[in-house]
C-alpha positions in Angstrom: 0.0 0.0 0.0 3.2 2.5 0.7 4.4 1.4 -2.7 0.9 3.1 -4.2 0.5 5.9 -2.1 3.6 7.6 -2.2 4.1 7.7 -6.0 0.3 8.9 -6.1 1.5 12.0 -3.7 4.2 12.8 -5.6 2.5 12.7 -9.1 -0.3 15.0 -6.9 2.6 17.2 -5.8 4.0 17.4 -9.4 0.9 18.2 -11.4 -0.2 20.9 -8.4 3.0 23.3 -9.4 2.9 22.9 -12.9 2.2 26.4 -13.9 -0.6 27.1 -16.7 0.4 27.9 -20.4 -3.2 29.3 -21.3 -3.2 33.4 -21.5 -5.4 35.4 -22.3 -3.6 38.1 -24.9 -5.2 41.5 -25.3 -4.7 43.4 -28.0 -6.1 47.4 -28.8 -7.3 47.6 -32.2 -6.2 50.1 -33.7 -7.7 51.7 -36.4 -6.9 51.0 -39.8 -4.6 52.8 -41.4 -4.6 53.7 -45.3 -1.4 55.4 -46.9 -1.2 57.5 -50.3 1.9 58.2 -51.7 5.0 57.4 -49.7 4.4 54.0 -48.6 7.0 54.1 -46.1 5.9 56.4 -44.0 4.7 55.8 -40.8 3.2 57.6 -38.1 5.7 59.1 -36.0 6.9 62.3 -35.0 3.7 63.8 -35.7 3.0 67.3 -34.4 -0.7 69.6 -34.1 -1.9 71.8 -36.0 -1.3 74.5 -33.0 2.8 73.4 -33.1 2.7 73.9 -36.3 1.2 77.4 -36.4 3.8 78.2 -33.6 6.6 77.2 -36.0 5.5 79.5 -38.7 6.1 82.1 -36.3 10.0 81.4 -36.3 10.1 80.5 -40.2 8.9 80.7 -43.9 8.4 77.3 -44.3 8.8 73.8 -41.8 9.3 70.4 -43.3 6.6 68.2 -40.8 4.6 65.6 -40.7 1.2 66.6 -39.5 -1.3 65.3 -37.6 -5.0 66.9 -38.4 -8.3 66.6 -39.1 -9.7 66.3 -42.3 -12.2 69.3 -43.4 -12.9 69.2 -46.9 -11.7 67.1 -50.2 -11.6 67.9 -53.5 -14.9 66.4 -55.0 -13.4 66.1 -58.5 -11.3 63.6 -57.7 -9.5 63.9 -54.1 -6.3 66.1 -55.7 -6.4 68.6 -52.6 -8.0 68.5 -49.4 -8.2 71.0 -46.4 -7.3 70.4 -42.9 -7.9 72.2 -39.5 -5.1 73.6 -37.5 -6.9 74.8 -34.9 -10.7 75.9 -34.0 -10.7 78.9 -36.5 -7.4 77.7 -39.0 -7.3 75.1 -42.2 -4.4 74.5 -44.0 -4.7 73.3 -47.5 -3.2 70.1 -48.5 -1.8 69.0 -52.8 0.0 66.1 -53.3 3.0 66.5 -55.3 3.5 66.2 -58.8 -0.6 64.9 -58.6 1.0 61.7 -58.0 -1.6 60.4 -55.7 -5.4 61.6 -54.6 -6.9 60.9 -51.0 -10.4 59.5 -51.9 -13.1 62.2 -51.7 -15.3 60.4 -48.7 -12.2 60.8 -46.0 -13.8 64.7 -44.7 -14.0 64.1 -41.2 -11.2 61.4 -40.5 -7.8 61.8 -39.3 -5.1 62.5 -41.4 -1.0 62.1 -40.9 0.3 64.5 -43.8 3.8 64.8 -45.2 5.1 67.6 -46.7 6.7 71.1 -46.0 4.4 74.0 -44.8 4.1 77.5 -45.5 2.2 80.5 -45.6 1.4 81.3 -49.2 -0.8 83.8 -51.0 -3.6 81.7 -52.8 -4.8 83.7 -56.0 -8.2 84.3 -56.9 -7.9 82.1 -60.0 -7.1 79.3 -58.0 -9.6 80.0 -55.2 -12.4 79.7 -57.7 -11.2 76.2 -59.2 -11.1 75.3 -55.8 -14.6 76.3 -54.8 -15.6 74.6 -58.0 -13.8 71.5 -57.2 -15.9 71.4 -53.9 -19.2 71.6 -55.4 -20.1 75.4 -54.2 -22.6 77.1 -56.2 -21.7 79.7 -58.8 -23.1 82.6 -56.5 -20.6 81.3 -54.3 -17.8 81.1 -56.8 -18.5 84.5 -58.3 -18.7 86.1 -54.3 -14.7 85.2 -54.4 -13.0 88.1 -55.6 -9.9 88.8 -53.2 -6.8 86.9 -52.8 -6.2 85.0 -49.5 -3.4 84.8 -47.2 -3.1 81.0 -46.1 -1.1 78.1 -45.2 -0.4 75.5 -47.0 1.6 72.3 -47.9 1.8 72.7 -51.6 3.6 69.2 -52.5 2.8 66.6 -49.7 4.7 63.1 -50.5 2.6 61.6 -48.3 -0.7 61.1 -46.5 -2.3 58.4 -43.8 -5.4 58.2 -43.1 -7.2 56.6 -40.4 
């Protein structure tokens, strides 16, 4: 009967302190991420739209990657799109050499943008394309009649948006 009991105790004892293999992994989604243009670039180093404003304090013109909300797109077909800064500040968005578009359903989302940003003088000319580009009415087209003082990433290489 010793010769049972004692190997029984010990298999007991053995199979008590084996520790467990099952855990449980959790994981945050995180929300998918689309890229136009440079494929390579990643998310990073981002800065706001109110870091950015404070740079173009210093200088003419910052190369960034920025992190804002999506405003407006180009309706035509996604060549330009406008993103906030701040509250009462958008900053227009071109991809250079047209080489990608943004898809024209993405006002509203987040955007990562890459490119260098500056204060520029948009003319009328272009104002009116880009109020016809957005779908405005031709009252509102033909109300445009002054030059605007903006900023503006004229040639992003690339965009992400979540």
């Amino acid at each position: 009967m010793k010769k049972i009991i004692l190997p029984l105790i010990l298999l007991s004892l053995i199979f008590s302190c084996e520790q467990s293999t099952n855990t449980t992994k959790t994981t945050i989604d995180e929300p998918e991420l689309n890229i136009y243009g440079d494929q390579e670039m990643t998310k990073d180093n981002a800065i706001e739209g109110a870091e950015l404003l404070s740079l173009l304090t210093k200088q003419d013109s910052v190369d960034v990657k920025l992190e804002a909300n999506i405003v407006s797109v180009c309706q035509m077909k996604g060549c330009w799109m406008d993103v906030a800064l701040n509250d009462s500040t958008e900053m227009l968005v071109r991809f250079k050499d047209y080489a990608f578009f943004v898809p024209m359903d993405c006002d509203g989302k987040k955007a990562i943008v890459q490119g260098v940003a500056k204060k520029v003088t948009h003319s009328v000319e272009w104002l009116k394309h880009k109020a016809a580009d957005a779908g405005k009415s031709q009252d509102e087209i033909d109300a445009i009649t002054q030059e605007k003082v903006a900023f503006s990433i004229d040639e992003a290489t690339g965009v992400i948006i979540q």
